[in-house]
N, C-alpha and C positions, 0 to 999 in steps of 0.2 A: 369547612367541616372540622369539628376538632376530633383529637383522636385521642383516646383512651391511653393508658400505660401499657396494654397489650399490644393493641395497634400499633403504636412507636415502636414497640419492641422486633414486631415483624416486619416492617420499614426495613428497621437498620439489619435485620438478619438477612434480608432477601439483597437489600444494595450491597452487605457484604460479601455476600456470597457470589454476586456477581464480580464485583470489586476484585475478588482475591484471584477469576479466570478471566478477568475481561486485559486486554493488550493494552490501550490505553484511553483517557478521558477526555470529552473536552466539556466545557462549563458555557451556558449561554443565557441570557437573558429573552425570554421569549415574550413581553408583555407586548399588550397591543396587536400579537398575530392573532389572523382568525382565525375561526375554531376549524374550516373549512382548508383552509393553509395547512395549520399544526396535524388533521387529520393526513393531510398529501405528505408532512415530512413523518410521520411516524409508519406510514405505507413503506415507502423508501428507506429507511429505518429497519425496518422488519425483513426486508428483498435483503439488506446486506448484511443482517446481524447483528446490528447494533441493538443493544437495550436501551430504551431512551426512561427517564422517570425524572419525573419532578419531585426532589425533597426537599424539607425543612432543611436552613443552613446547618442547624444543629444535630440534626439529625445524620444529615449526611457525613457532618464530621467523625460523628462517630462512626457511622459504617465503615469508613474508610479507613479507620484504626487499624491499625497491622495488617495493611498492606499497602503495596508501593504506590499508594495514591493517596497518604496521607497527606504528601505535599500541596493538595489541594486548596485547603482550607483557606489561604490567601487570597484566591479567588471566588469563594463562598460569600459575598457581600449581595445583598439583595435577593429579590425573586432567583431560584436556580433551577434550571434546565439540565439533567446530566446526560450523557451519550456515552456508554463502556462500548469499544469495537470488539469485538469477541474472536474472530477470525482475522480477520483483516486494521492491522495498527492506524492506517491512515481512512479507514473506513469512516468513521465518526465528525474526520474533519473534512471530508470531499462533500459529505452529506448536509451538512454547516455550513461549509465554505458555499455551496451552488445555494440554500435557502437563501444565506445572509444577502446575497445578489440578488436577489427577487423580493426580500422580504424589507423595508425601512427599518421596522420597529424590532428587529431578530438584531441581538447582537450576539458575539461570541466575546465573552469574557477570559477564556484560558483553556490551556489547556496540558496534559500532562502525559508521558510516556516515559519510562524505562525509570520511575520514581523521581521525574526531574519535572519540576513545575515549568512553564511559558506563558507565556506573555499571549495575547491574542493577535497580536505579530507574527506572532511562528506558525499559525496556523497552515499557513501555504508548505513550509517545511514537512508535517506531516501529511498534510494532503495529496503531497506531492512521490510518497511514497510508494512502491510499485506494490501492485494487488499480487495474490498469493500466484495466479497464473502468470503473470506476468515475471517477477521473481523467480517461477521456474523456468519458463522461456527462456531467459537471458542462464542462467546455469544451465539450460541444456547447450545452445548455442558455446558457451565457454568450454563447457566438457565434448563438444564433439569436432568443433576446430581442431585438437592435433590432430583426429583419426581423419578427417576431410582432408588434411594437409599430406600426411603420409600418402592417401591413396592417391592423391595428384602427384605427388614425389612419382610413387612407383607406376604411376600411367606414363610421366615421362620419360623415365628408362627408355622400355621398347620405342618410344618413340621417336628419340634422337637417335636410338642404334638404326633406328629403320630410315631414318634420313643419311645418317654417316651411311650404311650401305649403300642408299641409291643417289649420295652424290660418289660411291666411290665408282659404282656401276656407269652413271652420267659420265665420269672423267674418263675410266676406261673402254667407253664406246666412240667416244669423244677422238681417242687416241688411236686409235682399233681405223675410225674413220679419216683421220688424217694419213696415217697410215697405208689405208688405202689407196688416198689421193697420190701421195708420193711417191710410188713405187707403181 
C-alpha cells in the first residue's frame, strides 16, 4: 500500500519517538514467516515491551536521525523488521534469538545498543543480558553480603567465648576429679 507525504511523515515521527526511549534495536528480515508465526512473536513482543514495526529502509533511516540508533542504517538493506526494547536492553534480542530457532526463513540482520552498531553475531551478547529483576537480585545480594557477614562475625563471639568457657570448666572438673582420685 503506498503511503502519502503525511503518512511517511507520521511513520518517521512515531519510530522516532520510540527511538529516542527505546534501550536498544535489533533489525531482522522476516520474509517467508507466517502470518500465524509473526502473530505469536508480536504477542511476545508485547508481554515484554518491545515495539516491533516494519519500516521503509528509508524511512526508518530517517527516524532514527538524532538519536543513538543512527548507527543502524548499515544494516537497513532489504525488507526490515525493527524491535526497540523499552524496558529491558536484551529484551528484543531474547525475543529474536528464541523465534530465529523455530523459525527457517526469520533471520536477524543486526543489531544496536549504547549507539554501537553489531553484527548479527552479537546477538547472544545482548540476549544474554540480565532482565531488570534479575539485575536487582544480583545488587541486592552484593549489598547485603557485608551486613550477612558482620552478623555471622558477631554470632561467633559469644560463641567461641561460650566454648573457651566450657572447655575451661571441662579442664577444671577434669582436674577437680583427678584430684580427687589422688588424695
Amino acid at each position: 500500500m503506498a503511503l502519502n507525504l503525511q503518512d511517511k511523515k507520521a511513520v518517521v515521527a512515531e519510530v522516532n519517538e520510540i527511538a529516542s526511549n527505546a534501550l536498544s534495536v535489533v533489525i531482522a528480515d522476516s520474509r517467508g514467516v507466517q502470518v500465524g508465526d509473526m502473530t505469536a512473536l508480536r504477542k511476545a513482543a508485547r508481554e515484554q515491551n518491545v515495539y516491533l514495526r516494519v519500516v521503509r529502509n528509508t524511512l526508518a533511516r530517517r527516524a532514527v536521525e538524532g538519536t543513538e540508533f543512527e548507527c543502524i542504517g548499515e544494516g537497513l538493506k532489504g525488507p526490515s523488521l525493527l524491535a526497540f526494547s523499552m524496558e529491558d536492553p536484551g529484551a528484543a534480542a531474547r525475543i529474536f534469538k528464541d523465534f530465529d530457532k523455530e523459525q527457517e526463513e526469520f533471520e536477524v540482520k543486526g543489531l544496536a545498543v549504547g549507539g554501537m552498531y553489531m553484527g548479527p553475531d552479537q546477538i547472544d551478547r545482548l540476549a544474554k543480558l540480565p532482565t531488570r529483576e534479575q539485575a536487582l537480585a544480583s545488587l541486592v545480594a552484593v549489598m547485603i553480603a557485608p551486613v550477612t557477614k558482620l552478623a555471622r562475625t558477631f554470632n561467633e563471639v559469644p560463641t567461641k567465648v561460650t566454648r573457651a568457657v566450657a572447655a575451661v570448666r571441662d579442664k577444671k572438673q577434669e582436674e577437680a576429679a583427678n584430684y580427687v582420685e589422688f588424695s
